[in-house]
BAFI-201069 format. One record per atom (N, C-alpha, C): y, x negated, z. Coordinates in steps of 0.05 Angstrom, whole numbers, plus 5000, padded with zeros to 4 digits. Each point is the difference from the previous one (the first is absolute). Layout:
YXZ ...
***
This chain:
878792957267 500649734992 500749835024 498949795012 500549815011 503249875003 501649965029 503149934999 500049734992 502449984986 499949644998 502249975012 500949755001 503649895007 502050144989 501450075007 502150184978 501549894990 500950014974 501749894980 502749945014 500249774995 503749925008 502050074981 501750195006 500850034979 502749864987 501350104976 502749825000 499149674998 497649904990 499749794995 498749974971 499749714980 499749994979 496049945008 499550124980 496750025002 498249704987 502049894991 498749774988 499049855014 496949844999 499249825026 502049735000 501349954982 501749784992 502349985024 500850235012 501650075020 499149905021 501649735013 499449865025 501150115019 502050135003 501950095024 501350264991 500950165021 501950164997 502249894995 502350184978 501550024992 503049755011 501549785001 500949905012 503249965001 501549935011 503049934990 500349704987 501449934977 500549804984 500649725024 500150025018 500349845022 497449865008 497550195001 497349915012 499449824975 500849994972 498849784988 501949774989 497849764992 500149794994 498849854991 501849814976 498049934980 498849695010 497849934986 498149815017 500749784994 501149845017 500149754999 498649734982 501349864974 499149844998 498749825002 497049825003 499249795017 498549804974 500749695010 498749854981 498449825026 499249804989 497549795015 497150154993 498449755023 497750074985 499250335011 498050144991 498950185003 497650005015 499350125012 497549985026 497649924988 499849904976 496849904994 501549694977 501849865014 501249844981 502750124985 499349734974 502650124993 501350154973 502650054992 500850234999 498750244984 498650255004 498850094975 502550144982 498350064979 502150174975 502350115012 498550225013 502350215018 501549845015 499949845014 502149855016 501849824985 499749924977 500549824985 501550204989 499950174987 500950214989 503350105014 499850015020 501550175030 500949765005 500249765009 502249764996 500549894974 500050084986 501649884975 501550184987 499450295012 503050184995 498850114977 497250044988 499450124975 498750265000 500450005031 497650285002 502050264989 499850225001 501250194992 501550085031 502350104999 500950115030 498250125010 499350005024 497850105024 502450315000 497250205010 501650295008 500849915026 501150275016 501149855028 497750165019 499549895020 497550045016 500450165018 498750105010 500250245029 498349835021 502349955020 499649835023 498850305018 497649705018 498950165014 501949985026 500650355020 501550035020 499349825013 501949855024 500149845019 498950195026 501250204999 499550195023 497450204999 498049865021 497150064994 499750264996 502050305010 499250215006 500650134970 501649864976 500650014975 497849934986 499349795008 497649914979 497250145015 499350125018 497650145010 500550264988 502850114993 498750244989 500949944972 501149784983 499049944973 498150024991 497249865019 497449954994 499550245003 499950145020 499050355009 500150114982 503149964984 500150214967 497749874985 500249834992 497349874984 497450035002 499050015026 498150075010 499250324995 501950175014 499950224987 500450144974 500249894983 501050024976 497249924991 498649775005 497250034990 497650114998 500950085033 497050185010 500450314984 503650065006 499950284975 498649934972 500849884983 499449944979 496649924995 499049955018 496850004994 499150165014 500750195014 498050165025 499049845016 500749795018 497949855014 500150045026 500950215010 499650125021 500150325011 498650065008 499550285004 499850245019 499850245009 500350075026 496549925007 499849945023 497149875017 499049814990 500749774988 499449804987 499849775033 497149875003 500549795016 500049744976 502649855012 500949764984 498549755019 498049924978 499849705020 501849754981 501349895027 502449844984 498449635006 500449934973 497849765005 502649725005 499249895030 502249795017 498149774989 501849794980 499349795007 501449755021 502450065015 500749845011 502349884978 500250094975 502749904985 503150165006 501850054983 503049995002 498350454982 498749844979 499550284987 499050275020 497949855009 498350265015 501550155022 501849755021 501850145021 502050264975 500949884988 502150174989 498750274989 497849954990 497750295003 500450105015 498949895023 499350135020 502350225008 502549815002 502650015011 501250334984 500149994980 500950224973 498550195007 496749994996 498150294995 500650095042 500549925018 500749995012 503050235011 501049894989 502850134991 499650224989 499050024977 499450244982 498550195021 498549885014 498050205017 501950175023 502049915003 502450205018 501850114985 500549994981 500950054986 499550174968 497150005000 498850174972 500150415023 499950154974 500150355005 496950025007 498249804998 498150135010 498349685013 497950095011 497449875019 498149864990 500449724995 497149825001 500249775016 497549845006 499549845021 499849704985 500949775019 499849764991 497749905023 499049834988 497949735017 500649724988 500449875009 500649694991 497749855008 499049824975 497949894995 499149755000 500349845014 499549674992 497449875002 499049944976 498049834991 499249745013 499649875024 498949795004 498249864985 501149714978 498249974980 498549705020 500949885016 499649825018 501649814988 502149954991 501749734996 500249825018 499249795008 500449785019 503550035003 500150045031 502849995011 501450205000 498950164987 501350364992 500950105029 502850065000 500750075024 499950325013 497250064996 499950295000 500850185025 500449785025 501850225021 502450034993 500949814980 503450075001 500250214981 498250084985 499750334979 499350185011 497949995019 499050185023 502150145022 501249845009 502249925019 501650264983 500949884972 502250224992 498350334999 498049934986 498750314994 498950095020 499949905038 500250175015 503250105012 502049944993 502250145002 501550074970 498650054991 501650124975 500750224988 498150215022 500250295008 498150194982 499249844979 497050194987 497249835009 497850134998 496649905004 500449804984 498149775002 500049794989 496649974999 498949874981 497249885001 499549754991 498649905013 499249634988 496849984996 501049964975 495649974984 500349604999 498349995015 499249774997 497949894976 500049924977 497949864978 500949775000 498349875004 501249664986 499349914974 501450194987 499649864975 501549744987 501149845024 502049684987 497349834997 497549935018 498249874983 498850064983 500150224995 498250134976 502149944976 502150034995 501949924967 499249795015 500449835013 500249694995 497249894987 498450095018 496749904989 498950074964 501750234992 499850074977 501849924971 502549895016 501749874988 498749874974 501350074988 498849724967 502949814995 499449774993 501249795000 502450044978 503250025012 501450054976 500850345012 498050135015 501150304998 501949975017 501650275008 500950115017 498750215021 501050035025 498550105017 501250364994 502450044999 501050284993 497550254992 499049914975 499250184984 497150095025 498549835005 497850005018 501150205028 501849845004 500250175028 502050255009 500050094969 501550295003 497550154995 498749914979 497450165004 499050105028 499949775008 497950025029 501350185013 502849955002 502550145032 499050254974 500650194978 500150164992 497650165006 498549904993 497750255017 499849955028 500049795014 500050115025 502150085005 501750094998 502750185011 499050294985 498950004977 499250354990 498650065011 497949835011 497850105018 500550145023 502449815011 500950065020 501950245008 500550094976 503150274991 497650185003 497349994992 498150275001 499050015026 500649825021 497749975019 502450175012 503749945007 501450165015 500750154995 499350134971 501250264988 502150014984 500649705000 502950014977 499350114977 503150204989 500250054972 501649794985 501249915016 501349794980 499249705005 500249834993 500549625006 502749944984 502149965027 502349874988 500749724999 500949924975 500749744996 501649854993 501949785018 502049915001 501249904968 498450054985 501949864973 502050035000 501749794987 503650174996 499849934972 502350054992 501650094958 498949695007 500349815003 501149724986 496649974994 498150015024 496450024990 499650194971 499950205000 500250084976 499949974973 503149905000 501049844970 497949765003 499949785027 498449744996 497450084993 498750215006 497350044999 500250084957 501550154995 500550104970 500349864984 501649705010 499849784986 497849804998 498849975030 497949944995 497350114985 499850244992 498750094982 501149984976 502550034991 500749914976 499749804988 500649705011 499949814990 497149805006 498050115023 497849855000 497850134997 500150365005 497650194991 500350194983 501749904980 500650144974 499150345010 501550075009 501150345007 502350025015 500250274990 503050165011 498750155026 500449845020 498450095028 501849905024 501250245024 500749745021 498750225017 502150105021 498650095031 501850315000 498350164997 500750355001 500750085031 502150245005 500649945018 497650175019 498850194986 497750145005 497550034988 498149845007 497150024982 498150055023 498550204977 497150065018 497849884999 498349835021 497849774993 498750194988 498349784977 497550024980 497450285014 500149915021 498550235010 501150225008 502450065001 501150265011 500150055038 499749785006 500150025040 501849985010 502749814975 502749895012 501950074986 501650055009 503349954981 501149765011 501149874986 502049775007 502450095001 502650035014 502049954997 501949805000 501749994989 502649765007 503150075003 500050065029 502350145008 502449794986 499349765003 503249774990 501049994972 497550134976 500349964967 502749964998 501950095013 503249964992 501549915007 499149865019 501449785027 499749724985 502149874985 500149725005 498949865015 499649695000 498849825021 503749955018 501449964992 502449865021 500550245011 499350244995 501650235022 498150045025 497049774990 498550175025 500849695021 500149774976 500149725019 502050045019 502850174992 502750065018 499650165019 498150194999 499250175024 498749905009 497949775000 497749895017 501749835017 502749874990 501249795007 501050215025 500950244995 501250205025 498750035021 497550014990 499250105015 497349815021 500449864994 498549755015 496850085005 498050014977 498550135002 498349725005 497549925015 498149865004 498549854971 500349964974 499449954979 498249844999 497749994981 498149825012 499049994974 500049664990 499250044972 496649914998 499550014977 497949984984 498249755003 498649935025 499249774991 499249884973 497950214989 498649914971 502450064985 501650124991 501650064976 502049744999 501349945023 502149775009 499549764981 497149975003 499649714990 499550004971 500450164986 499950004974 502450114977 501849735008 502450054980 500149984978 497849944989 499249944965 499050404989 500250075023 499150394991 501150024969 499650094979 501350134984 501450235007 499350165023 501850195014 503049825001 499249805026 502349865002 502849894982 497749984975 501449904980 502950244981 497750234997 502050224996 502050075018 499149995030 502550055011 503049875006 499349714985 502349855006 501250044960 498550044994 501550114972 501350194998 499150285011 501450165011 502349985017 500249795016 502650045013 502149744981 498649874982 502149884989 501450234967 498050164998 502250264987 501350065013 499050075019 502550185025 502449845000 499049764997 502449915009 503049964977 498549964973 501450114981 500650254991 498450144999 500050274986 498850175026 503150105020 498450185028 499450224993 499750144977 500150244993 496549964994 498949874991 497249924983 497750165017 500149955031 497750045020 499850374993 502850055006 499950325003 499650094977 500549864966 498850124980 497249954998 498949845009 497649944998 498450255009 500650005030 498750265010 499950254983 503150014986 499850294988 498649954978 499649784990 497850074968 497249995014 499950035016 496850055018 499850324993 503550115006 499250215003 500050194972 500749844977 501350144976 497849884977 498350094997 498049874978 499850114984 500049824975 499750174965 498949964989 496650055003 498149914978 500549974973 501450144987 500649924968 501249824991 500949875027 502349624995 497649825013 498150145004 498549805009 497749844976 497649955007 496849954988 498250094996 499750215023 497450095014 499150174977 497850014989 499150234980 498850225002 499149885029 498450235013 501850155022 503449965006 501450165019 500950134973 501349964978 501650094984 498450034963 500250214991 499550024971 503149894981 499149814992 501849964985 500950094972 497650114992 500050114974 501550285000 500750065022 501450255002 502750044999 501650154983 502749985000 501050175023 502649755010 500749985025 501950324989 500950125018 502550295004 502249915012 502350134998 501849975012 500749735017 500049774986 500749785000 502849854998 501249995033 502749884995 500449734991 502450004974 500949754995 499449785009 501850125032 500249785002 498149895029 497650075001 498249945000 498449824986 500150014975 498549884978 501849734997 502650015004 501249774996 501849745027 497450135018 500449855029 499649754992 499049904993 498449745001 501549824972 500950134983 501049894975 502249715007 
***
């Protein structure tokens, strides 16, 4: 059998678990805020949360101040995922895909870590896609991924005129040009021998991607932390599945990493991505407990409370059926 990460032990297994275990000191409950809200003004939830009607907020687990606390917070997380899906192995070469964001360094940064630190031997290559973005500051990425202490490779495609020329009026450019970066980066995992392609998602992508299938592509779909492409050439991993977005923003902030955003993504604040994610942080901001349940009903599914006719027979009498189960929802 193939080594994986070894189980941490003395910790709770739920993915809902953001941090190790803490003293009643590290938390605090979240601050009230009224005015307008970043797309105007006030929505429900905010409106809700200054007028004193919301339900008491749980109390929150502050992220450590002291970077060497919160690097190995994320480390547990990190490792805690790759056990739980197998996504790494003894001789596994990892190509870790850099786009120049806050996500990919912290990839890089973690599977990194793990690599001095795992009982056994696989290799990293770091990968960056040159799509040709006008102004793309690609020595200042280069620059890092020649001192960053693993191989690095740069595939040049330009595929920014190609979504643009294909663009339809009203779309977004996202959907187009993950395609494109997606096979050429698999192409490119077969040409260097990678077994894996890792990818910077964190927990907060996830849930946004699950919602966004919920509410605009009618399915129960978001982002697995391990899937094998349609053809069988790739595995995807996602070392961050359990990493919040503010624990990686607080380490990026530590760590003064070169960040380099998105030309094409930047300019399109009307995203329905975008849209979920500022909904998402206005639960958070009421209900801080919501993000980390969310994840865990990712992980806890019950076809028989569901629809699906074809995941579940319904005509079949259910067994050993707790109460109070049946009377969750009442």
């Amino acid at each position: 059998m193939s080594a994986r990460l070894p189980v941490i032990s003395q910790r709770p297994d739920s993915a809902a678990d953001a941090a190790p275990a803490s003293s009643p000191a590290e938390f605090a409950a979240p601050a009230a805020t009224s005015g307008a809200g970043p797309t105007g003004p006030l929505t429900f939830l905010n409106t809700q949360l200054a007028s004193g009607k919301a339900p008491a907020a749980p109390l929150r687990r502050k992220i450590p101040a002291d970077p060497a606390k919160l690097e190995k917070r994320i480390a547990y997380l990190v490792t805690k995922a790759t056990h739980h899906y197998g996504m790494l192995e003894e001789g596994d070469k990892v190509m870790v895909c850099m786009s120049g964001g806050k996500d990919s360094y912290a990839m890089l940064h973690f599977l990194q870590r793990a690599q001095r630190h795992a009982p056994f031997h696989f290799d990293i290559v770091a990968v960056h896609l040159d799509q040709g973005h006008p102004g793309f500051p690609l020595h200042t990425l280069e620059g890092y991924l020649k001192e960053c202490g693993s191989p690095y490779h740069i595939i040049h495609e330009h595929t920014y005129d190609v979504v643009l020329s294909k663009l339809e009026p009203g779309k977004t450019t996202c959907s187009l040009c993950s395609r494109l970066r997606r096979g050429i980066l698999y192409s490119a995992a077969k040409e260097l021998g990678c077994t894996k392609v890792a990818l910077g998602h964190h927990r907060d992508d996830i849930i946004a991607t699950f919602m966004l299938n919920f509410f605009f592509c009618g399915q129960l779909k978001a982002m697995p932390p391990k899937l094998a492409s349609d053809d069988g050439r790739n595995v995807v991993i996602r070392p961050l599945s359990y990493v919040p977005e503010d624990m990686i923003i607080a380490f990026a902030g530590h760590q003064e990493w070169p960040l380099i955003p998105c030309s094409l993504c930047s300019r399109q604040e009307d995203l329905k991505r975008a849209q979920m994610e500022r909904l998402m942080k206005q639960m958070d901001q009421v209900y801080p407990g919501a993000l980390p349940s969310a994840l865990t009903a990712l992980t806890s599914v019950h076809p028989r409370f569901l629809l699906d006719r074809n995941l579940y027979d319904f005509d079949t009498p259910a067994t050993d059926v707790d109460d109070a189960e049946l009377d969750a929802f009442v």
